[in-house]
Rosetta silent file (secondary structure, phi, psi, omega in degrees, C-alpha in Angstrom):
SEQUENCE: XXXXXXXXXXXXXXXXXXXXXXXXXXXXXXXXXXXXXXXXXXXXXXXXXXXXXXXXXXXXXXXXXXXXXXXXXXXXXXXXXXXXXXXXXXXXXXXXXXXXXXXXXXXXXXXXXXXXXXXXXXXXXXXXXXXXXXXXXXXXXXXXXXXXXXXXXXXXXXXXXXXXXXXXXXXXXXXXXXXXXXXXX
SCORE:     score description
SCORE:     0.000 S_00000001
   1 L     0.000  134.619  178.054   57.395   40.384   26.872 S_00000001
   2 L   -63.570  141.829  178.475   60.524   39.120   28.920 S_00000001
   3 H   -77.726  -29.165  155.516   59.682   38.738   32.388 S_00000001
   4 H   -36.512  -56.979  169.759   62.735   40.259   33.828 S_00000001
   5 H   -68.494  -13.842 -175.965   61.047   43.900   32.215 S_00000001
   6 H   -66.664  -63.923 -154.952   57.933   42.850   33.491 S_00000001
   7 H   -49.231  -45.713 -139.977   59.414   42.139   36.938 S_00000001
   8 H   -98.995  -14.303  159.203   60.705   45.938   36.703 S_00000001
   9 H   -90.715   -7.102  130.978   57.326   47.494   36.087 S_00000001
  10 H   -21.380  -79.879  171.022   56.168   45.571   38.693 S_00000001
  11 H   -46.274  -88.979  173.144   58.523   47.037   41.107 S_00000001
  12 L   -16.244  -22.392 -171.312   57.716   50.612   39.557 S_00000001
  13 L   -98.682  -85.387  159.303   54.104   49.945   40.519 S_00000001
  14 L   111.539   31.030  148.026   54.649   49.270   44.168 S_00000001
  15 L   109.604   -4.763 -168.940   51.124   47.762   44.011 S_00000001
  16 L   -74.152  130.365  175.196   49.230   50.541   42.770 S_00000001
  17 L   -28.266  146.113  166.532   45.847   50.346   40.682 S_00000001
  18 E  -131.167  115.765  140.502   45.708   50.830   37.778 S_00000001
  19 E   -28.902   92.421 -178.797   42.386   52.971   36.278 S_00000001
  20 E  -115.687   99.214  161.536   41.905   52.234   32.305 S_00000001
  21 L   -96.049  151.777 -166.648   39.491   55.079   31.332 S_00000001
  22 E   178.828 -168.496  167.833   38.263   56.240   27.907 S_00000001
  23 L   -76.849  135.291  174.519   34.920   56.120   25.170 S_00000001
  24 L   -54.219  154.705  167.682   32.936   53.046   25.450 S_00000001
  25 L    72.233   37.097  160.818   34.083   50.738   22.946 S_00000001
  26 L   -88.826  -32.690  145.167   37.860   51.687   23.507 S_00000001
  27 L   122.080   42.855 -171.001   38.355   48.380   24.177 S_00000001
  28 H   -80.522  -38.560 -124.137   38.865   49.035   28.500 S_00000001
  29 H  -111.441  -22.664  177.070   36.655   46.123   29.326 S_00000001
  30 H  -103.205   -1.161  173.280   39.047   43.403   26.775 S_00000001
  31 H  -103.994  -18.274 -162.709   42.379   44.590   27.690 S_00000001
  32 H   -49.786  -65.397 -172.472   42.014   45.241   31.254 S_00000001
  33 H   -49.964  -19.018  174.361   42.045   41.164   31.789 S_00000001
  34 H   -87.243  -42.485  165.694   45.255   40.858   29.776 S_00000001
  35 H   -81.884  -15.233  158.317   47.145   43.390   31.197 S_00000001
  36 H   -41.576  -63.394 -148.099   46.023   42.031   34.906 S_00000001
  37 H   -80.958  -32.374  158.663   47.809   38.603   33.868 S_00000001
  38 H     1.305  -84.945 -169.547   50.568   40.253   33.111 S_00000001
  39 L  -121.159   18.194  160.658   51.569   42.010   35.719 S_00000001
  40 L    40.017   78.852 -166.774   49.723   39.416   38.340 S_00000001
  41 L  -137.741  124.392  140.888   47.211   41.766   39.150 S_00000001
  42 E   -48.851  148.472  146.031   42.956   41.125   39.777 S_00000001
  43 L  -100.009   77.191 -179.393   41.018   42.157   37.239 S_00000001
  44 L  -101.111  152.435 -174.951   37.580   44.278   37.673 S_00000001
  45 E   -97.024  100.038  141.996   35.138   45.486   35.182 S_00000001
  46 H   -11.745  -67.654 -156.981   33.490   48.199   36.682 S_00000001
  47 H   -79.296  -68.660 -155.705   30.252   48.264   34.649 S_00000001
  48 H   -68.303  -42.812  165.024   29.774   44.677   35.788 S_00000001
  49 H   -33.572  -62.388 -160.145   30.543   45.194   39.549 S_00000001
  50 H   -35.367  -59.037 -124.472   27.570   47.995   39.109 S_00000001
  51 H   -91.337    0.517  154.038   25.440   46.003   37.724 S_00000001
  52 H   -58.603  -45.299 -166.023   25.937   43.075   40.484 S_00000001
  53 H   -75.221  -65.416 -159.987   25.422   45.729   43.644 S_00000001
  54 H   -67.211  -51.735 -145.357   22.166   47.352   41.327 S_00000001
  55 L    40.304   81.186  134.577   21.152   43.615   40.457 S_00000001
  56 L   175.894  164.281  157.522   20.098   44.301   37.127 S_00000001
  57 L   -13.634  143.870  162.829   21.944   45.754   33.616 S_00000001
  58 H   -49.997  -52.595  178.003   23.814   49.095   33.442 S_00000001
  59 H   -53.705  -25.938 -175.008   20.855   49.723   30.623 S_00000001
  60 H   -74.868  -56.510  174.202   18.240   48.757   33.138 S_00000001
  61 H   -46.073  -62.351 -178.851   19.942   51.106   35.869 S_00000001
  62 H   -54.616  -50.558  176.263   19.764   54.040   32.998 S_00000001
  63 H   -72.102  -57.317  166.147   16.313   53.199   31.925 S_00000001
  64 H   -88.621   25.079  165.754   14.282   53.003   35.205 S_00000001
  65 L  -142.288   -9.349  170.715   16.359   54.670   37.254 S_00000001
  66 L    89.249 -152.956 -151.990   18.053   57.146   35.455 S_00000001
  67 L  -106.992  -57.499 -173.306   22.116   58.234   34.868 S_00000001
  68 H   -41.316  -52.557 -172.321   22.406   59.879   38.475 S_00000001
  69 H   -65.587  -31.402  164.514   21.492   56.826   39.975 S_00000001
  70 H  -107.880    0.920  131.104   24.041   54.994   38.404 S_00000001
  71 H   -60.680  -23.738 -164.156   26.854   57.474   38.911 S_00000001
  72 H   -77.358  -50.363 -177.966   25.915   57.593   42.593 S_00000001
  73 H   -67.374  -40.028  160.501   26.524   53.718   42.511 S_00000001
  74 H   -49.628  -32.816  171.606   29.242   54.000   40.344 S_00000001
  75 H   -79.620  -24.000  172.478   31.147   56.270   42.796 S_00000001
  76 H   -72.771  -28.809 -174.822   30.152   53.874   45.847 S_00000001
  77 H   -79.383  -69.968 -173.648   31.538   50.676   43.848 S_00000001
  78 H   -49.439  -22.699 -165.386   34.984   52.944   43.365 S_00000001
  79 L   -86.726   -6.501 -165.600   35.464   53.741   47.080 S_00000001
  80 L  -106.297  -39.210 -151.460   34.997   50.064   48.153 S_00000001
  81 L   -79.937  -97.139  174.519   37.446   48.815   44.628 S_00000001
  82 L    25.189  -65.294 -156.843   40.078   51.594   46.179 S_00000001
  83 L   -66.943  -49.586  169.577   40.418   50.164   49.330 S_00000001
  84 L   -62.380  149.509  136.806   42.022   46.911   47.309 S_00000001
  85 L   -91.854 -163.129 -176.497   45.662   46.957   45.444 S_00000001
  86 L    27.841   63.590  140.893   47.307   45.296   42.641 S_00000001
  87 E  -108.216  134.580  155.972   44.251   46.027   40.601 S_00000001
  88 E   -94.453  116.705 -163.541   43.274   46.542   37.110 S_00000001
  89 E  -135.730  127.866 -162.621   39.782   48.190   36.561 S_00000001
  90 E   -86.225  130.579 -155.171   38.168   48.818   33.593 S_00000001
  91 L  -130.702  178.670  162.372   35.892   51.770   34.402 S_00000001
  92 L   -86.314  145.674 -130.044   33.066   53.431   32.629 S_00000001
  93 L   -82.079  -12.797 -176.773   33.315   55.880   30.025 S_00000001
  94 L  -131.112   38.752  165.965   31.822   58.947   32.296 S_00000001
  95 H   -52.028  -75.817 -179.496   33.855   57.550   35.480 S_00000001
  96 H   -48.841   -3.920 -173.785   35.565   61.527   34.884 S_00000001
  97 H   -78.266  -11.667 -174.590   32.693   63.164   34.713 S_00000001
  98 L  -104.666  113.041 -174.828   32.930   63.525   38.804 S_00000001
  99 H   -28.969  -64.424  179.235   35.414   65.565   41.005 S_00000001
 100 H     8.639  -91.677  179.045   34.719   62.433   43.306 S_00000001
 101 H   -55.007  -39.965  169.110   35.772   60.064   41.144 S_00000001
 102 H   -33.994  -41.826 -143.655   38.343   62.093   40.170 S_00000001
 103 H  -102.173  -55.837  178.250   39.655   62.292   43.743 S_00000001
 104 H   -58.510  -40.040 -133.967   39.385   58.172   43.923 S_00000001
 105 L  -117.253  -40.020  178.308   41.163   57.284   40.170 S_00000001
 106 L   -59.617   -3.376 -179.199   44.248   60.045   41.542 S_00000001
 107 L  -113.736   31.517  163.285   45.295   57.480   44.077 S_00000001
 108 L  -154.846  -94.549  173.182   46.271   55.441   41.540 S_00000001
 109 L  -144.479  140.586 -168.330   47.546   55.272   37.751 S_00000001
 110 E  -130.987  129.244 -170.793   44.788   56.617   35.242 S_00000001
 111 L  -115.437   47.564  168.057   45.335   54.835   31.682 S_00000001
 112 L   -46.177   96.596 -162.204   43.533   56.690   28.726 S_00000001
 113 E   -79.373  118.803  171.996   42.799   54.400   26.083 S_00000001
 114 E   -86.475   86.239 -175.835   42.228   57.325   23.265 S_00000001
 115 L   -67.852  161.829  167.242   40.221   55.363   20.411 S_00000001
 116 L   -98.482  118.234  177.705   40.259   56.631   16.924 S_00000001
 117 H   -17.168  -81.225  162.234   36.682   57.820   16.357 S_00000001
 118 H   -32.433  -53.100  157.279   36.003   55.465   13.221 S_00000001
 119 H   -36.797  -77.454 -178.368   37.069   52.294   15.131 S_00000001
 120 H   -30.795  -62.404 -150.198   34.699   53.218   17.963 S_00000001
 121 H   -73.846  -34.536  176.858   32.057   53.909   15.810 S_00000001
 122 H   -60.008  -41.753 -163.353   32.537   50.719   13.853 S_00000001
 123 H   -94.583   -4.584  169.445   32.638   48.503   16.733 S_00000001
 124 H   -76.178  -21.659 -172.142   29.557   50.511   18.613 S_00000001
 125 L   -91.029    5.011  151.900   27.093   49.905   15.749 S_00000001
 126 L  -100.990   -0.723 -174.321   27.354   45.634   16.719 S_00000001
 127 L  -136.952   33.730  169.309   26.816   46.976   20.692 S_00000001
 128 L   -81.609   15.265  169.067   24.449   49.568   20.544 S_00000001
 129 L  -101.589  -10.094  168.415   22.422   47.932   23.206 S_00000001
 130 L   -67.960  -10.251 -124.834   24.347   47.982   25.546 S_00000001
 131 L  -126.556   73.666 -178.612   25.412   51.545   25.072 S_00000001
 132 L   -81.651   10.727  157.719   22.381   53.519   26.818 S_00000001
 133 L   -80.528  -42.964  178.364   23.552   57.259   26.000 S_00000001
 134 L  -114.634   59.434 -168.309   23.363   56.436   22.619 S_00000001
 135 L   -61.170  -45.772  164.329   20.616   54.850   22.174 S_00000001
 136 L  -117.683  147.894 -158.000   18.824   57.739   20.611 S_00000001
 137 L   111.617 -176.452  169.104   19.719   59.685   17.703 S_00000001
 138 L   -76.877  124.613 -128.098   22.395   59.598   15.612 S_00000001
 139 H   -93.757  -56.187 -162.534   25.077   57.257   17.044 S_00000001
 140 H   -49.176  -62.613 -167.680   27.810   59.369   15.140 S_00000001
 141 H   -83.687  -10.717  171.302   27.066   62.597   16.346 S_00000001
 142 H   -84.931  -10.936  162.758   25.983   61.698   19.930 S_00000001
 143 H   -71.838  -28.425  179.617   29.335   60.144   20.235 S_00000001
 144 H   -50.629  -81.177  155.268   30.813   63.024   18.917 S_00000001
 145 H   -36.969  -66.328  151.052   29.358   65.012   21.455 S_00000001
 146 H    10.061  -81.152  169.121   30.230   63.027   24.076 S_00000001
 147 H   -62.527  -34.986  168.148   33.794   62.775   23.460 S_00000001
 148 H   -46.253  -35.134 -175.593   33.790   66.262   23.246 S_00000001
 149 H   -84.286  -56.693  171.546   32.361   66.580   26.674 S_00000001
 150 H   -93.136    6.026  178.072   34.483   64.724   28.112 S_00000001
 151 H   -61.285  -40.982  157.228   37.883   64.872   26.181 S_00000001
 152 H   -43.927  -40.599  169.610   39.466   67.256   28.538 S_00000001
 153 H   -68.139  -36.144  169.797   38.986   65.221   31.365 S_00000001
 154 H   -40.388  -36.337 -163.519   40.218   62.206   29.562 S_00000001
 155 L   -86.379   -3.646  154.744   43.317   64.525   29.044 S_00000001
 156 L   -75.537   13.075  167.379   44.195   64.788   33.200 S_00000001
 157 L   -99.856  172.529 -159.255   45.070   61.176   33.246 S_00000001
 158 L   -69.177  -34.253 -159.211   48.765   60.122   33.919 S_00000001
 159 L  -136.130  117.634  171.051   49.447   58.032   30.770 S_00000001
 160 L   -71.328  116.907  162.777   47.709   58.412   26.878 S_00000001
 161 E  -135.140  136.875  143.544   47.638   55.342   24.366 S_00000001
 162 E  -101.954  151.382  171.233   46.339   55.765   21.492 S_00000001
 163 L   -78.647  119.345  138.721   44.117   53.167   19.642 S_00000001
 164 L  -122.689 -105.852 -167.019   43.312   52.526   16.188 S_00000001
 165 L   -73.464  -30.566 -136.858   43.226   49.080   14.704 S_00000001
 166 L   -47.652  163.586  167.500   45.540   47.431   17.366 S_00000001
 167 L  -112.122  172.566 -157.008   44.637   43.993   18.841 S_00000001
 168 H   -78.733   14.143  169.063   44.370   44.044   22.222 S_00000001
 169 H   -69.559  -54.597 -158.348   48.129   42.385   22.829 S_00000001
 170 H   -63.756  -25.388 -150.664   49.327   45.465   20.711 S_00000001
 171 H   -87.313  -61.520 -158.723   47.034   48.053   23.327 S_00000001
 172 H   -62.149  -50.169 -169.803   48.564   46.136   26.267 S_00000001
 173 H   -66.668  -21.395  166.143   52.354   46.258   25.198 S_00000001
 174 H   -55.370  -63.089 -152.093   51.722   50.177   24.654 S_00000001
 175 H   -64.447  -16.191 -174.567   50.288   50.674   28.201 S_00000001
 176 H   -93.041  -29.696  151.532   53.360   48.573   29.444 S_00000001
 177 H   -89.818    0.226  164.540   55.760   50.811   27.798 S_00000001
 178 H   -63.806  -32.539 -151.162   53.945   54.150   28.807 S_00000001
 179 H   -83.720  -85.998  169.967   54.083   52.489   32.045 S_00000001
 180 H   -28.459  -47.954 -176.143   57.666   51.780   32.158 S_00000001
 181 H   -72.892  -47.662 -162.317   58.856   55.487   30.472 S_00000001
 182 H  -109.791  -10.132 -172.918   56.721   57.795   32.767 S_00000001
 183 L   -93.261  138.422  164.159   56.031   55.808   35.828 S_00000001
 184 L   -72.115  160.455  159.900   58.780   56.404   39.366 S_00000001
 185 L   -87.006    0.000    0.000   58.902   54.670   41.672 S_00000001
């Protein structure tokens, strides 16, 4: 991308975060770092922040301590990332399930990477261990569900890209012209 257009979504940004929410395995946690360098931005993973403050795994957090406990930490991680600008943060897939959070991800630009189902599902069935909701059952239809549960919320964020096969160059120059068409300054 010429750096001149860069330069001008820069400016359009005025510093603000940028949120990339979605279904695990939309691919938040490998583009985030590409679109940071971009746009000369940090880069944080969310999930990984967590699982520094919890000192242990997201799965570990799920298994002995249960989901709550790592939403409660999850919302305590956002209000501290907040407080920073010029970020890009790859969040977790039920980041939306909380007015909170909700309330946190609004003071900045919320980027819904929309996967195509099949994709997901292909690349969750090499990562299911990470993946503690679906650990049990049928990976298909507990994803299903899922997205279901949360697709509305997905659908209050400012800017949609959808995914299918893209690589994650192709993901990033979408969010940089969503960025550019809908965001003011």
């Amino acid at each position: 991308m010429k750096s001149n257009f860069l330069d001008k979504i820069k400016q359009k940004l005025l510093g603000r975060n940028i949120f990339l929410i979605g279904m695990m395995a939309s691919g938040k946690s490998k583009t985030g770092p590409k679109l940071a360098e971009l746009l000369n931005y940090k880069f944080i993973d969310l999930d990984l922040l967590i699982e520094k403050v919890a000192k242990k795994s997201v799965r570990k957090i799920f298994k002995e301590d249960g989901e709550q406990v790592f939403r409660d930490i999850e919302t305590l991680c956002l209000k501290e990332i907040i407080k920073v600008h010029s970020l890009i943060i790859s969040t977790g897939g039920g980041i939306v399930l909380s007015k909170e959070n909700w309330g946190i991800l609004s003071q900045g630009i919320t980027v819904w990477m929309d996967i195509d189902e099949k994709v997901a599902l292909e690349r969750l069935s090499n990562d299911l261990n990470k993946r503690p909701l679906l650990l049990e059952g049928d990976i298909k239809k507990n994803f299903i569900r899922i997205y279901n549960s949360r697709k509305n919320l997905y659908d209050q964020a400012d800017l949609k890209v959808k995914i299918i096969h893209d690589s994650v160059e192709k993901v990033v120059e979408k969010i940089i012209i969503e960025l550019d068409s809908k965001i003011n300054h």
